[in-house]
Residue frames as qw, qx, qy, qz and C-alpha x, y, z in Angstrom:
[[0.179, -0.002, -0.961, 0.212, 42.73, 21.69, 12.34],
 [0.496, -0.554, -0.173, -0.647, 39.07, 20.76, 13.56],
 [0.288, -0.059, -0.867, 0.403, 37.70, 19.89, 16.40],
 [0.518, -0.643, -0.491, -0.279, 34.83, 19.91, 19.17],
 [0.082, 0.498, -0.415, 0.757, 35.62, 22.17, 21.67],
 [0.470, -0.282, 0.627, -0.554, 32.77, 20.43, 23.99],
 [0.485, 0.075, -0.803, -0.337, 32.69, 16.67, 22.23],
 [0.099, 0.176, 0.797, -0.569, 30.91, 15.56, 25.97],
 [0.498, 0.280, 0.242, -0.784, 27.73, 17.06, 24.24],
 [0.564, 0.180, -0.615, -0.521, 27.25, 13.70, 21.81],
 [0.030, -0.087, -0.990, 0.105, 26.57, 11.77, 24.75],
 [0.419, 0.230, 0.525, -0.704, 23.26, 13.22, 24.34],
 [0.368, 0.170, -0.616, -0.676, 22.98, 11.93, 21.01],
 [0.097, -0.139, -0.979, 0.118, 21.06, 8.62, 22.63],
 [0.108, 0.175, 0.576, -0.791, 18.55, 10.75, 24.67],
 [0.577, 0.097, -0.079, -0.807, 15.17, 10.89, 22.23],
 [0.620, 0.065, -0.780, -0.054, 15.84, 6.60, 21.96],
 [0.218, -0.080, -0.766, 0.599, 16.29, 6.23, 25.95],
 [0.384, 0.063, 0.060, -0.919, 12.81, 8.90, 25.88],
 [0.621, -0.092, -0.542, -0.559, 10.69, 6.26, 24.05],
 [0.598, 0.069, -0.798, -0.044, 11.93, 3.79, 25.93],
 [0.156, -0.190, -0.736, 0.630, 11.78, 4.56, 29.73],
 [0.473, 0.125, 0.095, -0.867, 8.49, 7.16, 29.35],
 [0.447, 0.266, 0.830, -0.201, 5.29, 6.05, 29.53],
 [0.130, 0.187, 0.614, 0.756, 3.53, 6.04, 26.65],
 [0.190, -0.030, 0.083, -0.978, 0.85, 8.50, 26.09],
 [0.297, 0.187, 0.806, -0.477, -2.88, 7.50, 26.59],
 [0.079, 0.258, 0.569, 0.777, -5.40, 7.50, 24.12],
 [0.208, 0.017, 0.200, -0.957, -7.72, 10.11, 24.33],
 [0.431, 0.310, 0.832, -0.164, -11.49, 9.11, 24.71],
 [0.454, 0.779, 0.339, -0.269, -12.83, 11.63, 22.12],
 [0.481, 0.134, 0.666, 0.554, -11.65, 12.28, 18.95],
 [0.440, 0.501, 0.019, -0.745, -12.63, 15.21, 16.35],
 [0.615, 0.143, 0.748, 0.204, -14.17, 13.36, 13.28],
 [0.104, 0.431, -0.450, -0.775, -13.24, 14.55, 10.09],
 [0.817, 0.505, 0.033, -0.276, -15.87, 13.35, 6.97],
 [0.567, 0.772, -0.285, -0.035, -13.04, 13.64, 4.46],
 [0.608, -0.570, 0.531, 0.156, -10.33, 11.80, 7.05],
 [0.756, 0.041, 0.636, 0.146, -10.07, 8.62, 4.77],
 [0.638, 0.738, 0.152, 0.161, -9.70, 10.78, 1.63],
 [0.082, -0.894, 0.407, -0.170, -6.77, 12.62, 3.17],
 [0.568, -0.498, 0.655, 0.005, -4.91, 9.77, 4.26],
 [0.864, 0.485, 0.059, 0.124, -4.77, 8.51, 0.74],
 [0.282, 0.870, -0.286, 0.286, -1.99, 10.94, 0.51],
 [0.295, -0.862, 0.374, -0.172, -0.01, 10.42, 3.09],
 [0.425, 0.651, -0.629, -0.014, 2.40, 8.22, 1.76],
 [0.938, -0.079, -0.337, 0.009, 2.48, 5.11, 4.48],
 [0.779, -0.542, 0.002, 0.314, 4.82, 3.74, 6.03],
 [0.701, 0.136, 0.013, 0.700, 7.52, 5.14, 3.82],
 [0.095, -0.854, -0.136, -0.493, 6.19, 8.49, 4.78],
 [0.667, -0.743, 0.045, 0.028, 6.73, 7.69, 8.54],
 [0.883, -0.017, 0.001, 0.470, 10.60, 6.24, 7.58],
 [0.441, 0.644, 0.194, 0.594, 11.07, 9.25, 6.05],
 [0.315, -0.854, 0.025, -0.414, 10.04, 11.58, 8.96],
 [0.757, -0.613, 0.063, 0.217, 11.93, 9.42, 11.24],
 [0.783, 0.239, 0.060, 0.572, 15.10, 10.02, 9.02],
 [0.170, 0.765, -0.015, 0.621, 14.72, 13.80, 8.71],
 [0.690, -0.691, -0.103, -0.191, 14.09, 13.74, 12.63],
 [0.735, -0.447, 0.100, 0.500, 17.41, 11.99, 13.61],
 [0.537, 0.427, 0.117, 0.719, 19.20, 13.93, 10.80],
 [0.079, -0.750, 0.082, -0.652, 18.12, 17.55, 13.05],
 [0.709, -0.701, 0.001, -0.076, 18.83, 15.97, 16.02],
 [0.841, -0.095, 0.092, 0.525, 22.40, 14.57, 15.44],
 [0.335, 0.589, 0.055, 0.733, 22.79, 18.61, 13.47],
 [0.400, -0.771, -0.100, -0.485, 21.62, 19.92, 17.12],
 [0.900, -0.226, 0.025, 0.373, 23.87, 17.38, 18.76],
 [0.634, 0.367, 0.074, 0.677, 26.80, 18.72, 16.30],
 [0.186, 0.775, 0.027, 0.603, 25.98, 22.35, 16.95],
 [0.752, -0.645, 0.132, -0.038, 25.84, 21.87, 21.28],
 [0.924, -0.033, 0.074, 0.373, 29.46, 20.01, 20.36],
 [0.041, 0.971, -0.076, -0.222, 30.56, 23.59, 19.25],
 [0.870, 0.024, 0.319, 0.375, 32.74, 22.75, 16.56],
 [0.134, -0.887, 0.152, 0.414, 35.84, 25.00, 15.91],
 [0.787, 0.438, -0.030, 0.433, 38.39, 25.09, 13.02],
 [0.590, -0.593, 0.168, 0.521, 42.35, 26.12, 14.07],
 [0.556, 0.797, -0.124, 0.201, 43.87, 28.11, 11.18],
 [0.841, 0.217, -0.320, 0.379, 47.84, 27.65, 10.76],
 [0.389, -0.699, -0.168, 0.576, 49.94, 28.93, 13.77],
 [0.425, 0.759, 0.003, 0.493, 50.72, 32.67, 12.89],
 [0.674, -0.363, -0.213, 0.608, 53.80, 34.12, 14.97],
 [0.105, -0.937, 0.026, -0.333, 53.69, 38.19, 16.34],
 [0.606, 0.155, -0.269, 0.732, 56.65, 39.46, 17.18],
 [0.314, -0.903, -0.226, -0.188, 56.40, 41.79, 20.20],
 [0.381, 0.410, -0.346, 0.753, 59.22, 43.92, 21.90],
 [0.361, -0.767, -0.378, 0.373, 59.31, 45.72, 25.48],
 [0.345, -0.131, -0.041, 0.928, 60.63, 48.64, 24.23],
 [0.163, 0.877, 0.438, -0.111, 58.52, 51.99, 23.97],
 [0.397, 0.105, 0.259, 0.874, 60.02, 54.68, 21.20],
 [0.160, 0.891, 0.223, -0.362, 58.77, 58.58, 21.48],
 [0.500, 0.348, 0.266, 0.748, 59.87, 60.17, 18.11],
 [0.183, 0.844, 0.202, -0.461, 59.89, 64.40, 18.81],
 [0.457, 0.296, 0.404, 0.735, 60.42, 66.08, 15.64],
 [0.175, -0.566, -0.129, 0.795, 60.83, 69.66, 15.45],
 [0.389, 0.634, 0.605, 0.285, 58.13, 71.36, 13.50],
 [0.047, -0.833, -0.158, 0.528, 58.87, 75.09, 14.25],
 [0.432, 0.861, 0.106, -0.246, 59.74, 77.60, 11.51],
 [0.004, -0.619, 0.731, 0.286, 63.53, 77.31, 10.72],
 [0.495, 0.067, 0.843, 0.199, 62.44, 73.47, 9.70],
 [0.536, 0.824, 0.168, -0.072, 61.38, 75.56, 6.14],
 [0.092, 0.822, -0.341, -0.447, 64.47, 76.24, 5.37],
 [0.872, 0.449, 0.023, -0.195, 65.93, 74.57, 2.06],
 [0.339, 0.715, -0.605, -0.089, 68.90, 73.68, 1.97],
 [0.729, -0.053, 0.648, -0.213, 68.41, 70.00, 1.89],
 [0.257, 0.333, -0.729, -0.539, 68.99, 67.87, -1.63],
 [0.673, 0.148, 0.701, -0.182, 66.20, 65.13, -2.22],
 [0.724, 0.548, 0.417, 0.038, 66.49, 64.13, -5.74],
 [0.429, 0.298, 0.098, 0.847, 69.31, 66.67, -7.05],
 [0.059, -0.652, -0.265, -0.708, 66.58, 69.38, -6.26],
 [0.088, 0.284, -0.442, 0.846, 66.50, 71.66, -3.11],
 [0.449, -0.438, -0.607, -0.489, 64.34, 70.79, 0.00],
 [0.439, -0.650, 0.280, -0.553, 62.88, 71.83, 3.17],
 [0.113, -0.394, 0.823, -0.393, 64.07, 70.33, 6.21],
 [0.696, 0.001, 0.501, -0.515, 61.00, 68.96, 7.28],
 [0.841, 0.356, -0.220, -0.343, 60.53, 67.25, 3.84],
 [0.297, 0.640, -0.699, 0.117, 63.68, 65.72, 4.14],
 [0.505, -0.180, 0.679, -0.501, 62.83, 64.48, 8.38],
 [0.818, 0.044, 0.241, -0.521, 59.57, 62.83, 6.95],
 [0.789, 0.431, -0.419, -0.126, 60.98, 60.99, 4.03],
 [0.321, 0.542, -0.703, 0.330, 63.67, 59.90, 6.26],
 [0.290, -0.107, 0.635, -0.708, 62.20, 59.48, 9.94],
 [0.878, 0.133, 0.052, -0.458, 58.95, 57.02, 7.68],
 [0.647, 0.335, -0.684, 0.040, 61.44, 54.62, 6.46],
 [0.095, 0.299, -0.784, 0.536, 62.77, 54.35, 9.78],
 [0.665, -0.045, 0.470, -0.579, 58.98, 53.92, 11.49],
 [0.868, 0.160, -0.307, -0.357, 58.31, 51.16, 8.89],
 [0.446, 0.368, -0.747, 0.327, 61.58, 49.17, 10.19],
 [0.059, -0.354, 0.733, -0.577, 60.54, 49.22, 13.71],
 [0.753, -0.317, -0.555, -0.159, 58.14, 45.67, 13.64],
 [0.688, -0.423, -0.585, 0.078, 57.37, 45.15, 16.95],
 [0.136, -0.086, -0.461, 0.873, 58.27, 48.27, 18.97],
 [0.060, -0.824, -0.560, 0.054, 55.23, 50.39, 20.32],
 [0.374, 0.340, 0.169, 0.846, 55.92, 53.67, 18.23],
 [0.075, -0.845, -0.428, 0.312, 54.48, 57.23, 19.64],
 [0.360, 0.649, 0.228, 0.631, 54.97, 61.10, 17.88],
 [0.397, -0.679, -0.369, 0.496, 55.90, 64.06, 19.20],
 [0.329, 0.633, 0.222, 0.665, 55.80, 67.46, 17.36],
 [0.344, -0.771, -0.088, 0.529, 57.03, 70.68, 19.06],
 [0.263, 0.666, 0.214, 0.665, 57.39, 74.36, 18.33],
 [0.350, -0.530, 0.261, -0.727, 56.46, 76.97, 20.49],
 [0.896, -0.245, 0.184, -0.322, 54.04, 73.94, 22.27],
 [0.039, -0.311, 0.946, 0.081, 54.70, 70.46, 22.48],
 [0.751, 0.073, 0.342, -0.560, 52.09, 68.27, 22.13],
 [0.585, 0.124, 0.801, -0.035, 51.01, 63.82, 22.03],
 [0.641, 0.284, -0.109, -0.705, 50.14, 63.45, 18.14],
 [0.805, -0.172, -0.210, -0.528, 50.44, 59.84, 18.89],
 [0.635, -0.515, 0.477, -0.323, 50.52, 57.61, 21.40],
 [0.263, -0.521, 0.806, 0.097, 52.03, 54.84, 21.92],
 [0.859, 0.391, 0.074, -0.322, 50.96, 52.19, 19.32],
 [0.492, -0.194, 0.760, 0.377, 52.03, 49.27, 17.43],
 [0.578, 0.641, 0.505, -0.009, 50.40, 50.59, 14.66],
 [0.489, -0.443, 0.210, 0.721, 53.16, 52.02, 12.66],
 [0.259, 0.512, 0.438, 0.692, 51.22, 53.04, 9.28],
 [0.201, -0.930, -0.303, -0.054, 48.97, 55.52, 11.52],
 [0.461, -0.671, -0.007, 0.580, 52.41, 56.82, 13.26],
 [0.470, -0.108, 0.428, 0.764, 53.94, 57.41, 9.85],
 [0.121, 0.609, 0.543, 0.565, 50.78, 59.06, 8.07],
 [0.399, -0.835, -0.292, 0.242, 50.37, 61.06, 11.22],
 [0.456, -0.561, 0.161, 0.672, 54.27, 62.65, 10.85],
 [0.301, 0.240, 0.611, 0.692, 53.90, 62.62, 6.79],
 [0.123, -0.889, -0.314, -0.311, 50.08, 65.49, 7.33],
 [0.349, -0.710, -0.214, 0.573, 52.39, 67.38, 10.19],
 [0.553, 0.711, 0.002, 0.435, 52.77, 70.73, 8.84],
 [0.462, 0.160, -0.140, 0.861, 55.18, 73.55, 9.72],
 [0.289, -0.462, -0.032, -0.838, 53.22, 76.13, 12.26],
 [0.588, -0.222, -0.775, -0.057, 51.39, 73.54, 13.89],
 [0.742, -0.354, -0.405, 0.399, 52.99, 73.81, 16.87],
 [0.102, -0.952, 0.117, 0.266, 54.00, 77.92, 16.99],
 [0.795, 0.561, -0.188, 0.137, 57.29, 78.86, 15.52],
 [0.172, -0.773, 0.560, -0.244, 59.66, 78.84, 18.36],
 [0.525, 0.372, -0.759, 0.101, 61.87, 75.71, 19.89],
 [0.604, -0.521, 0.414, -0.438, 60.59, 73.83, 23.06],
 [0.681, 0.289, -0.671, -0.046, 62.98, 71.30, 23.33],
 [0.131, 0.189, -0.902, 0.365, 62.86, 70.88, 26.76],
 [0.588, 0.102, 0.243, -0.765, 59.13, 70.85, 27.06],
 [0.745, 0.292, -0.512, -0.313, 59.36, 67.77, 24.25],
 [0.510, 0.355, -0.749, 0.230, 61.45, 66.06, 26.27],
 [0.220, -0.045, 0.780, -0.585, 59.27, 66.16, 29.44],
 [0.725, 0.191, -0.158, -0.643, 56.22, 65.45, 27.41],
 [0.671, 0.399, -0.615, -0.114, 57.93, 62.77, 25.89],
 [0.236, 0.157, -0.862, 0.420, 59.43, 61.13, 29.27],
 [0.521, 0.015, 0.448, -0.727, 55.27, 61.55, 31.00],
 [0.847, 0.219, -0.166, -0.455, 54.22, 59.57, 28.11],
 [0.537, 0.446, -0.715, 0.046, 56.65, 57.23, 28.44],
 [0.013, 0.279, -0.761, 0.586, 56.73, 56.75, 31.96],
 [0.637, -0.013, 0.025, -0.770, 52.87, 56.11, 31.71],
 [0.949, 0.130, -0.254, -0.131, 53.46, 52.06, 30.61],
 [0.839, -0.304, 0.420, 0.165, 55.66, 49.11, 31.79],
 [0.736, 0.633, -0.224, 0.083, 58.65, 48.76, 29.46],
 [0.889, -0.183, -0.050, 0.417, 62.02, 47.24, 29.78],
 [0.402, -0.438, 0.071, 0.801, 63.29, 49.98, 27.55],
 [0.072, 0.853, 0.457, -0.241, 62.31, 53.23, 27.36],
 [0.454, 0.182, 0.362, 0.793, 63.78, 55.55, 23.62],
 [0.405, 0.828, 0.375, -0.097, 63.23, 58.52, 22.55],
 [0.551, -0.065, 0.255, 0.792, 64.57, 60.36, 19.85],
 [0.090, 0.873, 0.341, -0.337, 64.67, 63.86, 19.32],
 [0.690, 0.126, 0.381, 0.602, 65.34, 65.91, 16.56],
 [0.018, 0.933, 0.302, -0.193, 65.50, 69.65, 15.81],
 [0.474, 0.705, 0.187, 0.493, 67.28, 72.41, 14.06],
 [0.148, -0.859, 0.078, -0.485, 67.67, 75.12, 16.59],
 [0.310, 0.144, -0.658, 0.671, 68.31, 75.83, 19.92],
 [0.265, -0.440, -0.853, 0.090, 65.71, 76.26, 22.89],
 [0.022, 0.158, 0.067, 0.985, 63.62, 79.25, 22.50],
 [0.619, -0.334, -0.012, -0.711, 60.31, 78.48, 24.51],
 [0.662, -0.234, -0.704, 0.108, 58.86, 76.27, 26.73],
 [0.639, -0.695, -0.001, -0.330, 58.57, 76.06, 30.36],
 [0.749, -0.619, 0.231, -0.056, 61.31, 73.51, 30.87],
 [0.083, 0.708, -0.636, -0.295, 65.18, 73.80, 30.26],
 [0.811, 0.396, -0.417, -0.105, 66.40, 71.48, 28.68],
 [0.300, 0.299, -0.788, 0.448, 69.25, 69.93, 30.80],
 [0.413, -0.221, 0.528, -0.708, 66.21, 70.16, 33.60],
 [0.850, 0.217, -0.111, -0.466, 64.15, 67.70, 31.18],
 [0.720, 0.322, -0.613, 0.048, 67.11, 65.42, 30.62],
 [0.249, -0.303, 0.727, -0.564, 67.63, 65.22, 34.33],
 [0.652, -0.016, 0.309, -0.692, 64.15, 63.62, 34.24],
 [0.894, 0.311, -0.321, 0.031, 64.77, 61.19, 31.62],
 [0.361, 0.385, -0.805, 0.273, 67.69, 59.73, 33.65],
 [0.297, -0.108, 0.803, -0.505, 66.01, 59.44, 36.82],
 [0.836, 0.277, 0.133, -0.455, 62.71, 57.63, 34.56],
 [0.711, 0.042, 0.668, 0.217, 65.14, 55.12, 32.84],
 [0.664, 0.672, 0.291, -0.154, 64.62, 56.97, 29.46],
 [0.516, -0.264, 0.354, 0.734, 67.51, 57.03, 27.18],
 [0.276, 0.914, 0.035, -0.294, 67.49, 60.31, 24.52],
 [0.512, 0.281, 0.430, 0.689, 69.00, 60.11, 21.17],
 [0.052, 0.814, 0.098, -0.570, 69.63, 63.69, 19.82],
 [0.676, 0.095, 0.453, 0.573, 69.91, 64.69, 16.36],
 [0.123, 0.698, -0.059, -0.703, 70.73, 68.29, 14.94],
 [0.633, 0.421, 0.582, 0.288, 69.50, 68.57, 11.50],
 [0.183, 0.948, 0.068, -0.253, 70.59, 71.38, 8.78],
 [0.655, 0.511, -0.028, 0.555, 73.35, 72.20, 6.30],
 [0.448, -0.586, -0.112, 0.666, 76.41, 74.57, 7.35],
 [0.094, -0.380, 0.269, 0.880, 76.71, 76.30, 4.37],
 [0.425, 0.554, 0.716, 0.016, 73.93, 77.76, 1.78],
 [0.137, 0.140, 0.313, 0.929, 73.80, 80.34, -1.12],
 [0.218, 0.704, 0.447, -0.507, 71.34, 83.09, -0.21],
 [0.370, 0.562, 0.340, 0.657, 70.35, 84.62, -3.58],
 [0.199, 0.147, 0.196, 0.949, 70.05, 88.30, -4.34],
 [0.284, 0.210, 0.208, -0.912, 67.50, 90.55, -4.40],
 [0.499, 0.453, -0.448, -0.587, 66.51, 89.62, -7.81],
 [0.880, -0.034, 0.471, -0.046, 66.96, 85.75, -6.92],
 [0.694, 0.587, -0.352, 0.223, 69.93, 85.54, -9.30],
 [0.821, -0.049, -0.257, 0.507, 73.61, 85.18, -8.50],
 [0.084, 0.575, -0.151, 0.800, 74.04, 89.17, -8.37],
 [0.102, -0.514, 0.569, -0.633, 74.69, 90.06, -4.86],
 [0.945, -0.251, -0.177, -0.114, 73.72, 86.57, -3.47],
 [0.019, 0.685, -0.534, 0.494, 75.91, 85.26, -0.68],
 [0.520, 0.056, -0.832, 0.188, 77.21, 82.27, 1.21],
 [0.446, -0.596, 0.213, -0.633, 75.45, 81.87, 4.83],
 [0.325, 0.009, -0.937, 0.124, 75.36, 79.06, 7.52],
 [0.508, -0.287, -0.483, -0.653, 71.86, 77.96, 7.95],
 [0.822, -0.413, -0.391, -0.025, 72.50, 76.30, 11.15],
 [0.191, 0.532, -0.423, 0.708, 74.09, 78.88, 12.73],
 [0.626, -0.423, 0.119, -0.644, 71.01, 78.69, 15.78],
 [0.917, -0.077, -0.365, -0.140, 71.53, 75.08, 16.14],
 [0.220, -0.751, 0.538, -0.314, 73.01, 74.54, 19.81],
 [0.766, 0.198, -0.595, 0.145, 75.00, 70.91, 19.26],
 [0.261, 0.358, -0.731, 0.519, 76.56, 71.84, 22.81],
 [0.471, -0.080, 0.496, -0.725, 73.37, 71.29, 24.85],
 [0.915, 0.154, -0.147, -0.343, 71.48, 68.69, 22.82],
 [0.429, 0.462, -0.719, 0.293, 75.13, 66.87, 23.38],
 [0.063, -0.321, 0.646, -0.690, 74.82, 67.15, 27.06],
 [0.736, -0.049, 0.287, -0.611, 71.32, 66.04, 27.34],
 [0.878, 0.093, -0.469, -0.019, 72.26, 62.56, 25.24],
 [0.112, 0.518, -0.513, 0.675, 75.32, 62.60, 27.79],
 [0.084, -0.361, 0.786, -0.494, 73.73, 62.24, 30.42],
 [0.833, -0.049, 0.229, -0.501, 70.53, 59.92, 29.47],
 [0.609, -0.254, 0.722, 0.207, 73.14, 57.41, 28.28],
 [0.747, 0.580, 0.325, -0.003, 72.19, 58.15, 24.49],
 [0.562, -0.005, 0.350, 0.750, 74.53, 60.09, 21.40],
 [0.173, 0.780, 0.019, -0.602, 74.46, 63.18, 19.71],
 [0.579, 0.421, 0.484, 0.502, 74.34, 62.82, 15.40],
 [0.240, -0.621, 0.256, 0.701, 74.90, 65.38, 13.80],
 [0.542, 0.515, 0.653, 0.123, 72.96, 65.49, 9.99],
 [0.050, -0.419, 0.350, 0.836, 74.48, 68.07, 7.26],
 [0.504, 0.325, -0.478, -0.642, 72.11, 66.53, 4.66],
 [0.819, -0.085, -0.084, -0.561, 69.68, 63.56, 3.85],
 [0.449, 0.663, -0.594, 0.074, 72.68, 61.30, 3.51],
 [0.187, 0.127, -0.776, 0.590, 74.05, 61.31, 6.85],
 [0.528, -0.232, 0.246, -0.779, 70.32, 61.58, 8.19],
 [0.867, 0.151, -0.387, -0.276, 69.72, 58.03, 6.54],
 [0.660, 0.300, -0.628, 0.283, 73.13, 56.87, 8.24],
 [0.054, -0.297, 0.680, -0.668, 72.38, 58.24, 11.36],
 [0.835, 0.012, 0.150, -0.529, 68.50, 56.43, 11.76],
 [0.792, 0.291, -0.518, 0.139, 70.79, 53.00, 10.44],
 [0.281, 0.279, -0.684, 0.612, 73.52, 53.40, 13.10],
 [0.518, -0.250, 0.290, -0.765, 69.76, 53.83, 15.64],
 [0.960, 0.067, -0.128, -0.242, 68.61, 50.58, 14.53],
 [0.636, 0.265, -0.607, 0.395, 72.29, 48.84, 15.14],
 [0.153, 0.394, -0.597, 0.682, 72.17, 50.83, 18.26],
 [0.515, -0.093, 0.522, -0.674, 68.79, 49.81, 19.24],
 [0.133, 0.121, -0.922, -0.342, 67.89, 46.60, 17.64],
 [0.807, -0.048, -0.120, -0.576, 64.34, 45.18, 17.03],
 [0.214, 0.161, -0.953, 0.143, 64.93, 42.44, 19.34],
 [0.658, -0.035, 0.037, -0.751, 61.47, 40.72, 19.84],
 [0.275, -0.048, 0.855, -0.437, 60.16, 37.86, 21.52],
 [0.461, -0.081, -0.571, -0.674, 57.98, 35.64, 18.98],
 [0.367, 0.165, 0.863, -0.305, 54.74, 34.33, 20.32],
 [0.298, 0.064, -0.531, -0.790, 52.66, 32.55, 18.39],
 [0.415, 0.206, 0.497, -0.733, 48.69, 32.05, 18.29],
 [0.156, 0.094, 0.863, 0.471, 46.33, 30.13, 15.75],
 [0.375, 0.081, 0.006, -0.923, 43.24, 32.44, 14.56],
 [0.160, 0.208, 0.933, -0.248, 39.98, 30.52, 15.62],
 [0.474, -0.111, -0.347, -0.802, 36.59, 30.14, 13.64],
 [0.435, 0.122, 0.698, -0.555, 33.42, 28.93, 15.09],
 [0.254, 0.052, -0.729, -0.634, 31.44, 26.62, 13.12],
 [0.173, 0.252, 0.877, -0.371, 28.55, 25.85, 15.18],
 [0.388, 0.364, 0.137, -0.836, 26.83, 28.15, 13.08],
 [0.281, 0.254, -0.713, -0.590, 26.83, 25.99, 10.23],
 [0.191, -0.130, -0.971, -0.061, 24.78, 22.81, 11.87],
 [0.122, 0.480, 0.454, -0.741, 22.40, 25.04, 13.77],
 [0.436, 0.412, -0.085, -0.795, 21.19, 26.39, 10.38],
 [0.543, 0.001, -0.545, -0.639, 20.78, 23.31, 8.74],
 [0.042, 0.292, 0.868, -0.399, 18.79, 21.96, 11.38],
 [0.138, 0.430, 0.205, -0.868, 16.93, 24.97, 11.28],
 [0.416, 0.387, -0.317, -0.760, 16.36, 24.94, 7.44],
 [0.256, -0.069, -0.956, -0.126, 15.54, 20.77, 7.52],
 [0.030, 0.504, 0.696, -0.511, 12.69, 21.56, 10.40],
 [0.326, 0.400, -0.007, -0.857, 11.45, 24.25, 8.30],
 [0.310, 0.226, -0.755, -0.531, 11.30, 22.38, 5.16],
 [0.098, -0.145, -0.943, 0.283, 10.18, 18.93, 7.31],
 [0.097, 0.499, 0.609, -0.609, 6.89, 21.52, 8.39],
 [0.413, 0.532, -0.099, -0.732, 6.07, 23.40, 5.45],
 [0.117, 0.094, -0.895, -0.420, 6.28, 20.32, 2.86],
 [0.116, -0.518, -0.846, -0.054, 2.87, 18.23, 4.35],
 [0.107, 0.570, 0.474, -0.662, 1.35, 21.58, 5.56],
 [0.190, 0.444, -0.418, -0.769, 1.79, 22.52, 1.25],
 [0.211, -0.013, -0.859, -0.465, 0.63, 19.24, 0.31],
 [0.004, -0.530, -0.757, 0.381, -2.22, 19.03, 2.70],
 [0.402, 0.556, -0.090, -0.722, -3.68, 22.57, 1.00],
 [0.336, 0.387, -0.593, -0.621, -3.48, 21.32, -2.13],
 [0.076, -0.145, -0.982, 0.091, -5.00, 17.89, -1.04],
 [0.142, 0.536, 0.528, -0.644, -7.74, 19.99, 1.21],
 [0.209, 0.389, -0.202, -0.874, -8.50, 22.17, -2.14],
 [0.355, -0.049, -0.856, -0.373, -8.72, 18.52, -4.76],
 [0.165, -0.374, -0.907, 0.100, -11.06, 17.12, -2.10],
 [0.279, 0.590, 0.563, -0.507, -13.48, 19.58, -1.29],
 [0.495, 0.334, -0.319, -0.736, -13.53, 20.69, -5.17],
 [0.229, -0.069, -0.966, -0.099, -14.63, 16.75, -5.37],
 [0.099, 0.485, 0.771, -0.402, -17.34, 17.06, -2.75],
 [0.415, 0.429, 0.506, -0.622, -18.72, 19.69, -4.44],
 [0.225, 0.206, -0.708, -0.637, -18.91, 18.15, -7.65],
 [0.210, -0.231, -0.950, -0.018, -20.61, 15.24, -6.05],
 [0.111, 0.397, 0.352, -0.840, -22.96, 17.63, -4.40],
 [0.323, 0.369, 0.148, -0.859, -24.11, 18.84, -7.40]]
C-alpha cells in the first residue's frame, strides 16, 4: 500500500505562485555590463518557447521537492511473527563417556554424542518462536549460547561441540545452576530447561539436588534425560568375537538422582536406551511443552522519498548544464565569426 506519511507538506505546493505575487518585484538595476556579441547570442535562445520550457522543468522540480518533503512510503503485505514467553536452556553432556558407541544411526554403530546432535537439532528446528540457549558441561559448565530466537546459530553451535570441550568429568549440578542464572536473567512466563547426560555427578561445585532446589525456588522447570544403552558387546583383544564380552555401558548413569531433581522442579525423568526412544522422548517434550505463541503481525516499510529527491536533483542538473553546453558552443561559432570578419 502507498502513501504520504506527511501529505500536509503539498500545501506548499502553491508557495513559488503566492512568491510572485505578494513580493515586490525586483528593481532594475541602473548599470548594465554590455556585451558586443549580446544580440548574436540571443539568436539562440529559443524565445518564448525557451522560457515555457524553463517554466515547465521548474514546476516539474518543485512539485518532485514537494513529493519528496511529503515522504512517501510503500506498506509491504502484513507478515505475522510468532513469539512465545517461554525461555528453553538445552545442557547436553559433553564429557568423555558421551564417546561411547553403542548407539545405532543407520544400522551402523554410534557415539552418543552423534546420536544427542542428530536428535536434540531436529528438536531445536521445531521450537519457532521459543528463545533457545546451549549449555555444554563436563568437568566445567559453560553459556555456548544465549538465549536467542535464532535457532540455526543454536543448532550449528551444538552440531561443532566436540567431546573434551568441557573436561571429561560430569557437572551436572553446576549445569543446572548455570542454566537457572541464565535463565533467571530475563522476564518469561515459562522458564525450561532440559538436561541430558550419561553419567552421574563427578565434578562441579554444586550438588545436584542443591541446584534443583534453585530451579524450584526460580520458577524453572527441569526435564531430565539419561542417555545410553544397557547392554553392549565389548570385543576381544584382537577386536573379534574371541574373548569379547557382554557389558552395561550405562552402568555410571545415576537415574535415581536426575529423577529426584525433575521431581521436584515439577518436570519428568526419560529414560533413552537408543536413538528411537530419544526421538520419542524430545516428541512427548513438545506435547509436554507446546509452541504456544502469540501471533503479532507488522508490515515491512520502504521509504521512497529517495526516488523524487533524485529526480529533482538530476532535472536541475540537466536544466543547468544544457544552456551552459549550448552557450560554449554558441560562444566558440561566434567569436570564430568575429575573427573571420576581423580578418
Amino acid at each position: 500500500m502507498f502513501e504520504f506519511a506527511s501529505p500536509w507538506a503539498f500545501l506548499l505546493l502553491p508557495l513559488p505562485l503566492l512568491a510572485r505575487w505578494l513580493l515586490p518585484r525586483a528593481k532594475p538595476l541602473s548599470s548594465a555590463v554590455k556585451v558586443p556579441f549580446y544580440a548574436e547570442l540571443s539568436q539562440h535562445g529559443g524565445g518564448e518557447q525557451s522560457n515555457l520550457l524553463n517554466l515547465l522543468l521548474l514546476s516539474l522540480i518543485w512539485l518532485l521537492l514537494v513529493g519528496a518533503a511529503a515522504r512517501p512510503q510503500w506498506y509491504g503485505e502484513p507478515i505475522t511473527q510468532t513469539s512465545s514467553a517461554r525461555d528453553l536452556l538445552l545442557a547436553v553432556d559433553i564429557s568423555g563417556s558421551m564417546e561411547t558407541p553403542d548407539m545405532l544411526l543407520g544400522g551402523h554403530p554410534a557415539m552418543r554424542i552423534d546420536a544427542v546432535k542428530q536428535v536434540v537439532g531436529d528438536f531445536v528446528q521445531r521450537r519457532q518462536g521459543d528463545r533457545l540457549g546451549l549449555v555444554l558441561f563436563g568437568t566445567r559448565a559453560y553459556l555456548q549460547a544465549p538465549l536467542t530466537y535464532d535457532r540455526e546459530t543454536v543448532g550449528t553451535l551444538l552440531w561443532e561441540a566436540q567431546i573434551g570441550f568441557a573436561g571429561q568429568g560430569t557437572a551436572i549440578g553446576d549445569a543446572i545452576g548455570l542454566s537457572v542464572k541464565r535463565l533467571t536473567q530475563r522476564p518469561a512466563e515459562h522458564r525450561v530447561l532440559i538436561l541430558l547426560t550419561d553419567g552421574a555427578n563427578t565434578a562441579g561445585e554444586v550438588a545436584p539436588l542443591k541446584a534443583a532446589e534453585l530451579a524450584q525456588q526460580a520458577g524453572v522447570t527441569v526435564y531430565t534425560i539419561g542417555v545410553g544403552a544397557e547392554e553392549m558387546v565389548q570385543p576381544g583383544l584382537l577386536g573379534g568375537r574371541f574373548g569379547s564380552r557382554r557389558i552395561n555401558p550405562s552402568r555410571d548413569l545415576d537415574s535415581e538422582t536426575l529423577q529426584a531433581i525433575a521431581d521436584k522442579t515439577g518436570g519428568r525423568y526419560f529414560r533413552a536406551h537408543n536413538p528411537q526412544e530419544l526421538m520419542q522422548i524430545y516428541a512427548e517434550l513438545d506435547r509436554l511443552e507446546p509452541v504456544e505463541q502469540e501471533a503479532e503481525s507488522y508490515r515491512p516499510l520502504k521509504s521512497l522519498y529517495i526516488l523524487p529527491l533524485g529526480a529533482a536533483l538530476a532535472i536541475a542538473l540537466l536544466w543547468a548544464a544544457v544552456p551552459l553546453l549550448a552557450n560554449g558552443l554558441n560562444w566558440g561559432s561566434t567569436a570564430g565569426d568575429s575573427r573571420r570578419r576581423t580578418s
